[in-house]
N, C-alpha and C positions, 0 to 999 in steps of 0.2 A: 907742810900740811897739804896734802891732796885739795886740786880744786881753785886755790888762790893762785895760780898763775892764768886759768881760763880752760876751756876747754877743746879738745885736739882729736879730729878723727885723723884716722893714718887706714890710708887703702891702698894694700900691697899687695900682690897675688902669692908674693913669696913668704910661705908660712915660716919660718925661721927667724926671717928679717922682721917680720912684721909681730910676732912674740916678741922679739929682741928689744923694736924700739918702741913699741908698747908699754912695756914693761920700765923701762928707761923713763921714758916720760912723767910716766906715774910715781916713780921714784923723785923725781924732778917737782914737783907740785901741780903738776898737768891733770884733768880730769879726760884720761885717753881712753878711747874706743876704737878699733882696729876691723875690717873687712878686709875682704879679699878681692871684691869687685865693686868697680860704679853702678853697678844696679843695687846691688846690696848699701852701697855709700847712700844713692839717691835718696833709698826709703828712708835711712837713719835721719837723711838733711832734710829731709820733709818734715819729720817729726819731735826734730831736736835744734836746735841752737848752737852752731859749732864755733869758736873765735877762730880756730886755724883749720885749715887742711893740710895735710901731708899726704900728695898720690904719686906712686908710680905714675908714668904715663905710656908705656910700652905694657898694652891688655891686648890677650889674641879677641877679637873682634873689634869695635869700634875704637875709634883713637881715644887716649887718655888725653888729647886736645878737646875733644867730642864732651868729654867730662867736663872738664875746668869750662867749658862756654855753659854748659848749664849752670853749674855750678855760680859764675857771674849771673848770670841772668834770674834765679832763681835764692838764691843767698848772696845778696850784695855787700853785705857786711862782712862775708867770711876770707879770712884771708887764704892764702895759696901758697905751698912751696910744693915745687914739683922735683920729682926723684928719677933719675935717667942713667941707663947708661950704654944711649944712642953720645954721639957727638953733639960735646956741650955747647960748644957756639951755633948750632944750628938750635939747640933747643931751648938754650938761653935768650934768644933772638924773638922767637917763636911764642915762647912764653911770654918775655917783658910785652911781647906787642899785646898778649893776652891781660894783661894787668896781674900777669901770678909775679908774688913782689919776690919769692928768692928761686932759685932752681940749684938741687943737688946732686954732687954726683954718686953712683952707686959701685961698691956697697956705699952707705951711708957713713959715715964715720962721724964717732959720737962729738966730737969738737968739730964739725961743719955744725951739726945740728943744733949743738949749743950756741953756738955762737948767732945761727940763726933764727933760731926759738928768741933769746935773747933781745936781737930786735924787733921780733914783732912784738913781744912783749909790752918793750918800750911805744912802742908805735899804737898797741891797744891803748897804752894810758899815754896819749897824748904826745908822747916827745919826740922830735926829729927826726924822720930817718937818716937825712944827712950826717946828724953827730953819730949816726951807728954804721956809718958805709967804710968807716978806716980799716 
């Protein structure tokens, strides 16, 4: 049932991908809403309640680093997986120091995403991250 896993914005610039795992989500029991940019993200997370984000962070003008600090500072409650496909140790580095808890690499592949939709899941109702890091 839509809804009872929480709810998920995903901002991708890439219209295909961003249909594709939208789409996915909400199949999934996710309550997904999908943009194109962090401006367009910002105003939805002003006026909506997100449990996860899902961003690219390669946007031609400001960094999609630029994002996720607003993003902390502004929705503290909202979780983070960032979507990349610059070099993962540099952005996995980068992110963790940001407090985004997973980083993907691109395209997305639907078992990354499950698996880490999964633990945040877990992690919104309380349970360990560590029993989800195996």
């Amino acid at each position: 049932m839509p809804g009872e896993k929480g709810r998920v914005l995903l901002v991708d610039s890439d219209h295909d991908q961003r249909c594709s795992v939208d789409s996915w989500l909400s199949s999934q029991g996710w309550v997904a809403q999908a943009c194109a940019s962090p401006d367009e993200a910002m105003l939805m997370l002003e006026s909506d309640n997100y449990n996860v984000l899902i961003t690219e962070i390669q946007f031609s003008g400001p960094s999609g680093f630029s994002f996720v600090d607003w993003v902390l500072s502004n929705c503290p409650g909202t979780l983070i997986v960032v979507v990349t496909s610059a070099p993962f140790s540099w952005v996995s580095r980068l992110g963790f120091m940001r407090q985004v808890q997973f980083c993907l690499q691109r395209p997305i592949k639907r078992a990354a995403l499950e698996k880490t939709l999964r633990a945040l899941n877990n992690e919104m109702h309380g349970e360990c991250r560590e029993q989800n890091s195996s």
